[in-house]
N, C-alpha and C positions, 0 to 999 in steps of 0.2 A: 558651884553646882554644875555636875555634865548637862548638857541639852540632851533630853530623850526624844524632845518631842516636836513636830515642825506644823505651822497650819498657813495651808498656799493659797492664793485667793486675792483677794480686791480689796483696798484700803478706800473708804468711798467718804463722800459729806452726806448725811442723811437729812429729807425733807420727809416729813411724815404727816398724814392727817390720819388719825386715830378711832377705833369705833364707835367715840363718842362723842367727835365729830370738834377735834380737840386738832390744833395745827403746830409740828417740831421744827424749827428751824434749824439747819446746820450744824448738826450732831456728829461727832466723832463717829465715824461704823465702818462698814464692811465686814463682807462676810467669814474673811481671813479673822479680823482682829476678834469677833464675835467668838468662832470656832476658836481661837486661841486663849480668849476667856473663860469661854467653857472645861477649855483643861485645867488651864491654872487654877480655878477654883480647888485641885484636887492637890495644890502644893506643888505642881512640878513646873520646872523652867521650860516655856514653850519660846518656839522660835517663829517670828514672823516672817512669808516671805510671800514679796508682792514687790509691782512694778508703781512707780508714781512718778507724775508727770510735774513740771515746772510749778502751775498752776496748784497744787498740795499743799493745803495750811502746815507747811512744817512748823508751825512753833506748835502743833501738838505732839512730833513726835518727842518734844521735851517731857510730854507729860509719861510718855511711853518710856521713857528712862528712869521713870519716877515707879517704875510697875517693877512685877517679875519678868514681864515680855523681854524677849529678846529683840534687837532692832538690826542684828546684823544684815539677815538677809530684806531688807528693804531697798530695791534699786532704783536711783535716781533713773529718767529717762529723758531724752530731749522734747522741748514741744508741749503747749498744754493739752492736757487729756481730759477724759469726762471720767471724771470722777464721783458726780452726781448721782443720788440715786434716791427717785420716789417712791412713797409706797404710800397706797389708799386701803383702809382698811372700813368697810363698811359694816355697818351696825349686824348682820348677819355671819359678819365673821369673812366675808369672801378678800383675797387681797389682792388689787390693781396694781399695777407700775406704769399705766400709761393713764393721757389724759389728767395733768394735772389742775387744769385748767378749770375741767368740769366739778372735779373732783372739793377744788375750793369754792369755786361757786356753792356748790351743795351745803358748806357748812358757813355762805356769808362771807366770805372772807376774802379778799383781792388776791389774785394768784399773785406770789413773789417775784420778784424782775430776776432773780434767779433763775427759775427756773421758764423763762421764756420764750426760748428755743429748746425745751427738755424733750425729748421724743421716748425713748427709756433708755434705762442703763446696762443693756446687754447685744451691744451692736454687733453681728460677725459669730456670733458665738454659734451657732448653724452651721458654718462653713468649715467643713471637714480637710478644705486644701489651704487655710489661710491662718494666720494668728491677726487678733484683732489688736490693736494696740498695747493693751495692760493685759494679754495675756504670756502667761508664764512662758516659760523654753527650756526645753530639757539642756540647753548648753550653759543656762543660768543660775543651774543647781548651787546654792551656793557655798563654797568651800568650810564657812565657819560650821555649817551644818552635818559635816561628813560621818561625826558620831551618832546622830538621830538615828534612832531603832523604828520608829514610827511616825508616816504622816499623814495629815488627811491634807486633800484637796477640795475646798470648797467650790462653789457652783463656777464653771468657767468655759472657755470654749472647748467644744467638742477635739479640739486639734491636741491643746493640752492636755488633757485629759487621757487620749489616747496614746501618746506620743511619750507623755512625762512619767506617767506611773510605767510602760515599758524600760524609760531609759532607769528610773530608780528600781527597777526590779533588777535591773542587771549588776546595778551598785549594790547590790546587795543590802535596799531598805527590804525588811521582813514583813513588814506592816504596811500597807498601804489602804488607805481609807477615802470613798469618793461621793462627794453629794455632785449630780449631776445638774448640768446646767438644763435651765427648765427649756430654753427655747432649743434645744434640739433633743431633745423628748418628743419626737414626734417619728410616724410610721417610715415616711419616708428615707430615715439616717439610721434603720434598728440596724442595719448591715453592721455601719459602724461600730455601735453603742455593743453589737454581739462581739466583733473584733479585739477591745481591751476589757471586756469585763472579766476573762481567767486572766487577766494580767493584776485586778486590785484582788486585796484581802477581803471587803466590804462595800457592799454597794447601798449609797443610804440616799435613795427617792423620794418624794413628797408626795401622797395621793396627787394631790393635782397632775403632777409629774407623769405617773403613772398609767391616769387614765388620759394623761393627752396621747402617749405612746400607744397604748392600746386599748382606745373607743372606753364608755363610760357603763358600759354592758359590760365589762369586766372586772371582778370583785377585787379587791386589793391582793386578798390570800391568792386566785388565779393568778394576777399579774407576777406577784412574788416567785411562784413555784416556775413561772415563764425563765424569769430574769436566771435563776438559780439551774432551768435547762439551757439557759443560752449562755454559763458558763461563772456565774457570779458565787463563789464559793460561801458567801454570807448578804442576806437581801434584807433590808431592815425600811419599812417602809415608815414614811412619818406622817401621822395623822391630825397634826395639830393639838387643840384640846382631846381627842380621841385617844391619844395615846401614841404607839407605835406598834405597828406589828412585824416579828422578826421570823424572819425563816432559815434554819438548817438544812442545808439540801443532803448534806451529808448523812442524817439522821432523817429525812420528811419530816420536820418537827416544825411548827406553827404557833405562836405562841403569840398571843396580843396580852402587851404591859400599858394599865391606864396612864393618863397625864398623873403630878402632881398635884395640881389644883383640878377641881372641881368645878364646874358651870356654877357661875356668878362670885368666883371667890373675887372677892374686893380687892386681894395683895395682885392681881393680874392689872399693869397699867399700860403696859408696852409690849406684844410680845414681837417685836422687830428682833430678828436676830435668834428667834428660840429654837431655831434649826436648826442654824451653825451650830449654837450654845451645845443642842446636844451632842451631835458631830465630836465638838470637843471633847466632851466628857468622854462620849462613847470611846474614841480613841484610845482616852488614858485609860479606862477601865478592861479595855480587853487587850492592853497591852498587860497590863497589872495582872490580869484573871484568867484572862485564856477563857472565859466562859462570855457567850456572848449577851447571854441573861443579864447578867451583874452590869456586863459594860451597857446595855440597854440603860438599866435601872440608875448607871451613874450620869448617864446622858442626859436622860429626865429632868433628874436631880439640877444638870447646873441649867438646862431651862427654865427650870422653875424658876432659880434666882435671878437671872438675868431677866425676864420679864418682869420683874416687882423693881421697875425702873427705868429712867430715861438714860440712852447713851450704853455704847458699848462696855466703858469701864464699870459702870455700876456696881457691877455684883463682885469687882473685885477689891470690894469696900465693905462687903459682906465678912464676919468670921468664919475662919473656916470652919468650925465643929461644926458649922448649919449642915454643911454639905453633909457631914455624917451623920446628922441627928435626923434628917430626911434621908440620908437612904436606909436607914435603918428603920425609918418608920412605913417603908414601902417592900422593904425585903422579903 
């Protein structure tokens, strides 16, 4: 099967305490492998590509041979890396990455000797003159991937981000898709973040994202119509359980699509990862469609499955008809 499709990003061990106050130990994830689940969901061979350090549970990437994933682009690197990554999820739904410490205390529970020097998992990513360790390089594109039609870039450093989706536009990828790293999402770096945004195809922020960029007095729809004058030719903003709302600059067109699930549905046990997830989908769906609606609505879709589950694999344990049989019942 050709590879159409590529998802760049961070291969990480997940610790998680949950909204209901529930504690994950060392979970396969990343935001790469998550967003590369979210496509597969859709049947197509997705290719992973991400840097990992000594210290990397490789005997999971056996289990990754055991998938549709692709494992070419995975680059060994010297040195152990932090690969670590916390997330607090408290009972009103807000999500932490720092203070792990406090965080289990809250639910009883001993903080992990794991994570005991843990400060968060997004060091450097600010730094507009620097690559932090696991981040990507336009000189590391990897050859097995040179047929890819379309990639998204999960959350990473500002350098990458600006740097890489230039050099693949010049290679001639058509599709280029970018969830932004959240810690330089702020007023300070908008120079930047205005510099490569006519460089992607799609720009997919997270409210939180949005209002750290531009003060909390600014409505999502404002923020979007901002992003879309400062050069983002498709702005898709993710609202969690809210849904997402997408904007067309080319048309002014605005359109807010609800979540799948509903407030209090039971099948929600994890949603670690339901941003990549849609990332993913959205990718394949508006490579497929050309309509940004549909790829909205298929993005949804694998968040939805991927949250009714622990671990990034989960939902690629799922049938696929699921994925049709919900988007069909959202269309």
């Amino acid at each position: 099967m050709r590879l159409h499709f590529v998802a760049g990003g961070g291969m990480r061990v997940d610790y998680l305490v949950t909204h209901d106050g529930r504690a994950e130990l060392g979970l396969l994830g990343g935001n790469a492998l998550y967003a590369a689940v979210g496509a597969a969901i859709w049947g197509v061979r997705v290719g992973l590509w991400a840097r990992l350090g000594e210290n990397y549970p490789y005997a999971w990437l056996d289990q990754l041979k055991h998938t549709t994933l692709d494992t070419a682009g995975l680059k060994r690197i010297p040195g152990r890396q932090e690969h670590r990554t916390f997330y607090a999820y408290t009972p009103s739904g807000h999500r932490d990455d720092t203070d792990p410490a406090g965080h289990f205390a809250r639910i009883g529970r001993p903080l992990p000797p794991e994570l005991a020097d843990y400060v968060h998992s997004t060091p450097g990513q600010d730094d507009p003159a620097a690559y932090e360790p696991l981040a990507l390089r336009p000189q590391e594109w990897p050859a097995a991937y040179e047929s890819a039609e379309a990639i998204h870039l999960s959350p990473l450093s500002i350098r990458t981000h600006r740097e890489v989706s230039a050099h693949l536009r010049r290679r001639g990828i058509h599709q280029i898709t970018v969830d932004p790293g959240e810690r330089y999402m702020v007023p300070k770096l908008a120079g930047h973040i205005r510099r490569f945004l006519p460089q992607v195809t799609a720009f997919l922020p997270s409210d939180q994202e949005v209002r750290s960029l531009f003060g909390r007095d600014t409505s999502l729809a404002q923020a979007a119509e901002t992003l879309g004058q400062w050069g983002a030719p498709l702005v898709v903003v993710k609202n969690g359980a809210e849904g997402v709302l997408v904007y067309e600059p080319a048309h002014g067109r605005l359109t807010h699509l609800p979540a799948f699930h509903r407030p209090g549905d039971g099948r929600v046990v994890d949603v670690t990862g339901a941003g990549d997830a849609f990332c993913g989908g959205f990718m394949v769906g508006l490579a497929q469609s050309g309509d940004p609606l549909q790829a909205a609505r298929m993005g949804l879709v694998s968040a939805s499955l991927v949250i009714e589950g622990y671990g990034a694999l989960y939902a690629l344990g799922r049938r696929p008809e699921e994925a049709q049989q919900r988007l069909a019942a959202i269309g």
